[in-house]
GUVODREN-880171 format. One record per residue: chain; x, y, z of N, C-alpha, C, O in turn; residue number from 0; residue in three letters. Coordinates in nm, 4 decimals. Layout:
// residues N
<node cadena="A" n_x="X" n_y="Y" n_z="Z" ca_x="X" ca_y="Y" ca_z="Z" c_x="X" c_y="Y" c_z="Z" o_x="X" o_y="Y" o_z="Z" num="NUM" residuo="ALA"/>
...
//
This chain:
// residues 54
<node cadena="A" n_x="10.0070" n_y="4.5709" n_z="-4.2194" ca_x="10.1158" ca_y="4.6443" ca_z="-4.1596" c_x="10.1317" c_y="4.5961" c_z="-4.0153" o_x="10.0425" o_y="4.6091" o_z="-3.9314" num="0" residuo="UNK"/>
<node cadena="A" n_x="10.2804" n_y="4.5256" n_z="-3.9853" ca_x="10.2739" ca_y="4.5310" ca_z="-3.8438" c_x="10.2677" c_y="4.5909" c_z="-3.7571" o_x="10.2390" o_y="4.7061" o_z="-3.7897" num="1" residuo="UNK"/>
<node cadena="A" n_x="10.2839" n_y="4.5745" n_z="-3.6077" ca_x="10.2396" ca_y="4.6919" ca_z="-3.5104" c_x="10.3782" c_y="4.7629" c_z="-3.5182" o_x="10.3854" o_y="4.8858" o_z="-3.5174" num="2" residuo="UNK"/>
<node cadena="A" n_x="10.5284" n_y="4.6531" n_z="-3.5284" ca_x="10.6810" ca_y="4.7210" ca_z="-3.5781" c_x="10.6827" c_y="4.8505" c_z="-3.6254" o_x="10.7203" o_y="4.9575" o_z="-3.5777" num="3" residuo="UNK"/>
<node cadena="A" n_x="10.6284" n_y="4.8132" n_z="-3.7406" ca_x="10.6431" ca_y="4.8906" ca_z="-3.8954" c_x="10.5708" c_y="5.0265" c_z="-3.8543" o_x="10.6231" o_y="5.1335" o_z="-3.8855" num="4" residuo="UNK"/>
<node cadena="A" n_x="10.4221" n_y="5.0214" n_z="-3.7677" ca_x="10.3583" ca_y="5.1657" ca_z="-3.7185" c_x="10.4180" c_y="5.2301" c_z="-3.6228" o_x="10.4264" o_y="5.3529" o_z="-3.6191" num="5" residuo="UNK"/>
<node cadena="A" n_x="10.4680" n_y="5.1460" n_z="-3.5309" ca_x="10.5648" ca_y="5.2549" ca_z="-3.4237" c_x="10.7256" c_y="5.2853" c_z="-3.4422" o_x="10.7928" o_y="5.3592" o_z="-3.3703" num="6" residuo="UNK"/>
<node cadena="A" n_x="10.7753" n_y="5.2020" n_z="-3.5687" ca_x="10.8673" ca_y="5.3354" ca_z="-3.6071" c_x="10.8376" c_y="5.4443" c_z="-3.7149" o_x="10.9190" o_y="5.5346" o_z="-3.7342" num="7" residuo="UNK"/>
<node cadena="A" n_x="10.7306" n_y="5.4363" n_z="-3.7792" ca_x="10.6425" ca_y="5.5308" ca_z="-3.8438" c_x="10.5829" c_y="5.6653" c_z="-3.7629" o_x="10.5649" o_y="5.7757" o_z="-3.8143" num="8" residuo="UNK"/>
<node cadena="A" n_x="10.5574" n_y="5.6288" n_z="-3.6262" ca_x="10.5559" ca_y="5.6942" ca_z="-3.5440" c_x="10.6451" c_y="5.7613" c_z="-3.4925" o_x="10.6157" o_y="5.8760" o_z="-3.4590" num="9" residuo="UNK"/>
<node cadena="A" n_x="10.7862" n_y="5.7102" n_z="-3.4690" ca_x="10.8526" ca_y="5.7537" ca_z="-3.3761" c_x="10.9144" c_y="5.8614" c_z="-3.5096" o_x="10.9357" o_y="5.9820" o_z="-3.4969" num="10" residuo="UNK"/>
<node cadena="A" n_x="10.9334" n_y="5.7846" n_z="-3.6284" ca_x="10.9684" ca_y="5.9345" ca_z="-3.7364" c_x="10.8865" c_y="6.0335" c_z="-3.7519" o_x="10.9392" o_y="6.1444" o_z="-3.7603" num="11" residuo="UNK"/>
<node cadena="A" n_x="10.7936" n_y="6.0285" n_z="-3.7571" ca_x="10.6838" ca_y="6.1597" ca_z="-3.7119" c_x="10.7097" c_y="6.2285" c_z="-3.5780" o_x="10.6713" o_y="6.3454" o_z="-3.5747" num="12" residuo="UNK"/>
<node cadena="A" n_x="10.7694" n_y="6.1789" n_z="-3.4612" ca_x="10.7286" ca_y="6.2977" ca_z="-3.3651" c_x="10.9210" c_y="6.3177" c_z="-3.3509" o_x="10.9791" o_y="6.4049" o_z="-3.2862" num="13" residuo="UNK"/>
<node cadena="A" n_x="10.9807" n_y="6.2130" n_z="-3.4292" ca_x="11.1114" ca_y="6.3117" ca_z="-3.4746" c_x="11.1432" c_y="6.4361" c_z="-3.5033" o_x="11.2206" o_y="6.5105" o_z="-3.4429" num="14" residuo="UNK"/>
<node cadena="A" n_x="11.0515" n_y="6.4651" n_z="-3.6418" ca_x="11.0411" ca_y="6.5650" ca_z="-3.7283" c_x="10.9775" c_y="6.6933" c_z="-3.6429" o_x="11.0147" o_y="6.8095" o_z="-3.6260" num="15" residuo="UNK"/>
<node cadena="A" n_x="10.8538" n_y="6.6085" n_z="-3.5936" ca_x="10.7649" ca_y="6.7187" ca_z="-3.5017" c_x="10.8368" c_y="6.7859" c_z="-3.3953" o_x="10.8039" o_y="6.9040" o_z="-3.3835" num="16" residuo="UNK"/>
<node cadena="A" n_x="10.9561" n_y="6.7310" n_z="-3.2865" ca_x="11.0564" ca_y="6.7982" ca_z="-3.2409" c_x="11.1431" c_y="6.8918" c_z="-3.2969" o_x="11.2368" o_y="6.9332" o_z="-3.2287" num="17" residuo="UNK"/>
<node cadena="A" n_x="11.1345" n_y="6.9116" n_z="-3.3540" ca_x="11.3368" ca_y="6.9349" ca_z="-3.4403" c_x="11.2285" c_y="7.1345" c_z="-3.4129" o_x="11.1265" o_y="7.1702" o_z="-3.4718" num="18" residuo="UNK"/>
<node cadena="A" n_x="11.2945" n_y="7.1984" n_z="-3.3264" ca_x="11.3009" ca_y="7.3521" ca_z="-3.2849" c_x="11.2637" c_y="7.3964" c_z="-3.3674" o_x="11.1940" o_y="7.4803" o_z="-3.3104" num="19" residuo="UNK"/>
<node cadena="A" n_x="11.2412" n_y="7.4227" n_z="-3.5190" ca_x="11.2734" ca_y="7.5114" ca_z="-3.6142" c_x="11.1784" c_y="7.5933" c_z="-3.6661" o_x="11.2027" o_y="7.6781" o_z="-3.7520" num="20" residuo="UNK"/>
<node cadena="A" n_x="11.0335" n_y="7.5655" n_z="-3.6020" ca_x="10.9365" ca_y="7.6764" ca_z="-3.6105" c_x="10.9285" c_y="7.7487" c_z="-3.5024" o_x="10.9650" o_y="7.7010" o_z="-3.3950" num="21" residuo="UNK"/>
<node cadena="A" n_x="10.8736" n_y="7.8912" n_z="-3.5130" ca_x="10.8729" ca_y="7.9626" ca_z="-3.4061" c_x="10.8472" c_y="7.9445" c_z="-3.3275" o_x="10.9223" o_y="7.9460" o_z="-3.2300" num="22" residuo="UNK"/>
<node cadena="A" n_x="10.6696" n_y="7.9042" n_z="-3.3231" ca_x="10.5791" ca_y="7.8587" ca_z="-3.2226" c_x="10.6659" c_y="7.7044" c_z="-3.0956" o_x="10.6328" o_y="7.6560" o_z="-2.9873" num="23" residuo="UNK"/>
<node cadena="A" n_x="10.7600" n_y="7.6853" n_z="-3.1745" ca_x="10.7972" ca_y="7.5712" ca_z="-3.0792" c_x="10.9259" c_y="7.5729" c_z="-2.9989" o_x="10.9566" o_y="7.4866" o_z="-2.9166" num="24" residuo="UNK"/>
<node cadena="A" n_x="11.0100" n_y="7.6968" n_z="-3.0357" ca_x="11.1472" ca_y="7.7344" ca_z="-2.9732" c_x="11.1273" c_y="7.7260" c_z="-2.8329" o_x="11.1979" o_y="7.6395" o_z="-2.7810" num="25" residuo="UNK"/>
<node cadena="A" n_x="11.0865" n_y="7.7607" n_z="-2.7898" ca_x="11.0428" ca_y="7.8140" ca_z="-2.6578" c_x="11.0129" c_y="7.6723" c_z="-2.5647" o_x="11.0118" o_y="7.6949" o_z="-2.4437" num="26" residuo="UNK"/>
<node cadena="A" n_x="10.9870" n_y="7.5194" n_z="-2.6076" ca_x="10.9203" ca_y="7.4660" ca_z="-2.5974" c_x="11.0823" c_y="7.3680" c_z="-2.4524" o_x="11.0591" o_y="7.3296" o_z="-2.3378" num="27" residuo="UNK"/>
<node cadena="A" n_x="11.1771" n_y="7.3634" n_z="-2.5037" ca_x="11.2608" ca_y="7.3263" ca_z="-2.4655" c_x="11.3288" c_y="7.1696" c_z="-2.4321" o_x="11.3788" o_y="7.1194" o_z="-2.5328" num="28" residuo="UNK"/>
<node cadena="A" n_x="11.3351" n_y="7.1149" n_z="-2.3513" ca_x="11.3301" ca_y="6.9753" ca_z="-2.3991" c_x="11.2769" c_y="6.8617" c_z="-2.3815" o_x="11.3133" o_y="6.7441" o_z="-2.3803" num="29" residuo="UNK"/>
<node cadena="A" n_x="11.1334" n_y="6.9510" n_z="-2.3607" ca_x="11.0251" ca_y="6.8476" ca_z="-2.3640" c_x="10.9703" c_y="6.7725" c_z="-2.4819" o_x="10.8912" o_y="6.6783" o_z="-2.4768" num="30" residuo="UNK"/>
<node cadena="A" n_x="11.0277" n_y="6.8317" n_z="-2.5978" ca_x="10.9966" ca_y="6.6366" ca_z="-2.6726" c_x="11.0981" c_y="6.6088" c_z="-2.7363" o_x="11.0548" o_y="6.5271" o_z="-2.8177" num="31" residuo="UNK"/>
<node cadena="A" n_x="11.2825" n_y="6.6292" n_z="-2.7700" ca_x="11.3151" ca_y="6.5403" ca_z="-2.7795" c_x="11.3728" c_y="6.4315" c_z="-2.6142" o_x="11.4445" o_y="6.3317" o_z="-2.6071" num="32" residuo="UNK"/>
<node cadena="A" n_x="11.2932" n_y="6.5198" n_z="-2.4952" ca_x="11.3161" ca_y="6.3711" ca_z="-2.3771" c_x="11.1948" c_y="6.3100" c_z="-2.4081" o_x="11.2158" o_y="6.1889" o_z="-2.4140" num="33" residuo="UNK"/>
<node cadena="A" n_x="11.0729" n_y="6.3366" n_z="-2.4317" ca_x="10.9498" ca_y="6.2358" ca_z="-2.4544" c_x="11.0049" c_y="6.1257" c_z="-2.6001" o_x="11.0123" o_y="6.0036" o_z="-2.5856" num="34" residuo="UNK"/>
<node cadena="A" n_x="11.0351" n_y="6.1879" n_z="-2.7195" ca_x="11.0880" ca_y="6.0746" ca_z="-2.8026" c_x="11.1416" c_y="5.9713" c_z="-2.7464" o_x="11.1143" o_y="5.8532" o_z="-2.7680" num="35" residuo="UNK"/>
<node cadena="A" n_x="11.2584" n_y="6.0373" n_z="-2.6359" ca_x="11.3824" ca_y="5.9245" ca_z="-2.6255" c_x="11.3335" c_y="5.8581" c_z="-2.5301" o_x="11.4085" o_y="5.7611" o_z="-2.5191" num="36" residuo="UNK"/>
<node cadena="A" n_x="11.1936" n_y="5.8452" n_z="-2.3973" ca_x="11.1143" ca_y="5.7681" ca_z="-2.3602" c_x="11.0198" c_y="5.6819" c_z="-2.4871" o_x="11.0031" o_y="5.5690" o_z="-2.4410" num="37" residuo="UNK"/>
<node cadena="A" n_x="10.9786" n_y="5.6870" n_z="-2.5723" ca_x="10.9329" ca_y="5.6416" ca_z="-2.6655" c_x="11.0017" c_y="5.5648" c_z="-2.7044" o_x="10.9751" o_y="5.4446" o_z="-2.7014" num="38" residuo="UNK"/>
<node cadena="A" n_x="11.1166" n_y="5.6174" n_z="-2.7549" ca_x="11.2037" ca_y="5.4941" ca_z="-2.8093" c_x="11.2643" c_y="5.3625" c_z="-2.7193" o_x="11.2834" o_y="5.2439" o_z="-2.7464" num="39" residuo="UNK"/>
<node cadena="A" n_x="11.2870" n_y="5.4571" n_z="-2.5823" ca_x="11.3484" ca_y="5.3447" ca_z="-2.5172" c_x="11.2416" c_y="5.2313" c_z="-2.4744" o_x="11.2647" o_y="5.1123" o_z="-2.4533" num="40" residuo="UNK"/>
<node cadena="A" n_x="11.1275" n_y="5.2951" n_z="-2.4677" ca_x="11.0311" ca_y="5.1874" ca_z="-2.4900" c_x="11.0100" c_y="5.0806" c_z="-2.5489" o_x="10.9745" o_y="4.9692" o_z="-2.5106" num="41" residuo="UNK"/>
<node cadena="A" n_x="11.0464" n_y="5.1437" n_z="-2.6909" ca_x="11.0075" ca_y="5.0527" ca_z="-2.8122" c_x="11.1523" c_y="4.9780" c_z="-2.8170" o_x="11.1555" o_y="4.8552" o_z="-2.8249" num="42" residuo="UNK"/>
<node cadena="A" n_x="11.2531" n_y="5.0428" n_z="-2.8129" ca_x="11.3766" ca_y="4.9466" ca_z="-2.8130" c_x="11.3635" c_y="4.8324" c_z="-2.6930" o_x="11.4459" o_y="4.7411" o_z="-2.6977" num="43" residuo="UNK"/>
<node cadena="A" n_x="11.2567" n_y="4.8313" n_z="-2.5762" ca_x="11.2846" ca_y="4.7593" ca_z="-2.4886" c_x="11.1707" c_y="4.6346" c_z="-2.4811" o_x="11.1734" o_y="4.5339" o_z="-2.4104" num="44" residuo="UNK"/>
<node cadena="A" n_x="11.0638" n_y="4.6805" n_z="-2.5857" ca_x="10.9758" ca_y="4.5570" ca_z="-2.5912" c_x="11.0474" c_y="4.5062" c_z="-2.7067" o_x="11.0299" o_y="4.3846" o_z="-2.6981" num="45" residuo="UNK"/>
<node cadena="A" n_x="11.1419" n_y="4.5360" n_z="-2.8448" ca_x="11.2082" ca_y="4.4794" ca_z="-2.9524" c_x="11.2392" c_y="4.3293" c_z="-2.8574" o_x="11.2006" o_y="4.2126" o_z="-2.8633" num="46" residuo="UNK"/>
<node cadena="A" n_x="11.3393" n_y="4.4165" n_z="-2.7625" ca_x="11.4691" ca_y="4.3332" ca_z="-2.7243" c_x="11.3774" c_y="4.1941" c_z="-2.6401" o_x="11.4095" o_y="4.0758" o_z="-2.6512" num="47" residuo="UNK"/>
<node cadena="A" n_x="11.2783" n_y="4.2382" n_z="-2.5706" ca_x="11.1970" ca_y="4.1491" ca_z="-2.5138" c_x="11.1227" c_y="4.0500" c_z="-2.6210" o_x="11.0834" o_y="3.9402" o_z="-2.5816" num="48" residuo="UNK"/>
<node cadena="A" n_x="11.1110" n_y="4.0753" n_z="-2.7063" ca_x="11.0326" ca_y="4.0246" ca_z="-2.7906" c_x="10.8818" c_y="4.0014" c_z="-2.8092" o_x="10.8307" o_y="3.9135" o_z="-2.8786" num="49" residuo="UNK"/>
<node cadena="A" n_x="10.8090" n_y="4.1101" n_z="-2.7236" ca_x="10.6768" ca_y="4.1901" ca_z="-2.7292" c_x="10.6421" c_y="4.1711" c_z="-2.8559" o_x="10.5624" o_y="4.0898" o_z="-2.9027" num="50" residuo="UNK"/>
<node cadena="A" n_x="10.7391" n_y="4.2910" n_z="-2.9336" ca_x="10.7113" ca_y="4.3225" ca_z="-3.1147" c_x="10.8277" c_y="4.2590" c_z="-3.1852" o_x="10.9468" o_y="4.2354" o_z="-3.1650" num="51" residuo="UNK"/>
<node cadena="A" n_x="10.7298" n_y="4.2415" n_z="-3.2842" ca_x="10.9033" ca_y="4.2383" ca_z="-3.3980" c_x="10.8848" c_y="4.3339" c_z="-3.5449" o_x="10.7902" o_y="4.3608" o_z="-3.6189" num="52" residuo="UNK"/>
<node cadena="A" n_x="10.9851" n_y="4.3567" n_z="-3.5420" ca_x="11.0045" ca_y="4.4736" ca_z="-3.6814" c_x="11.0259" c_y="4.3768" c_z="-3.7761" o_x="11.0454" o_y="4.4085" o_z="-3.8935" num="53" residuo="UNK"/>
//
């Protein structure tokens, strides 16, 4: 498995793990979908560099 293939495996996991819809996490506000979208822009920015490849 490439390192690609695990960090968008990742980034769909803490997708899901954001999304408000349990109690315990309403409250939480928009501290992780802004941490995702640092994540991603991460990962979109070593793609484009060519760090990783998917």
């Amino acid at each position: 498995m490439s390192v690609g293939t695990i960090l968008l495996l990742l980034l769909a996991v803490l997708l899901v793990g954001a999304l408000p819809t349990w109690s315990h996490s309403a409250g939480w506000g928009y501290l992780p979908s802004g941490g995702i979208a640092v994540v991603a822009a991460i990962i979109v920015a070593l793609v484009m560099t060519g760090q990783i490849t998917i």
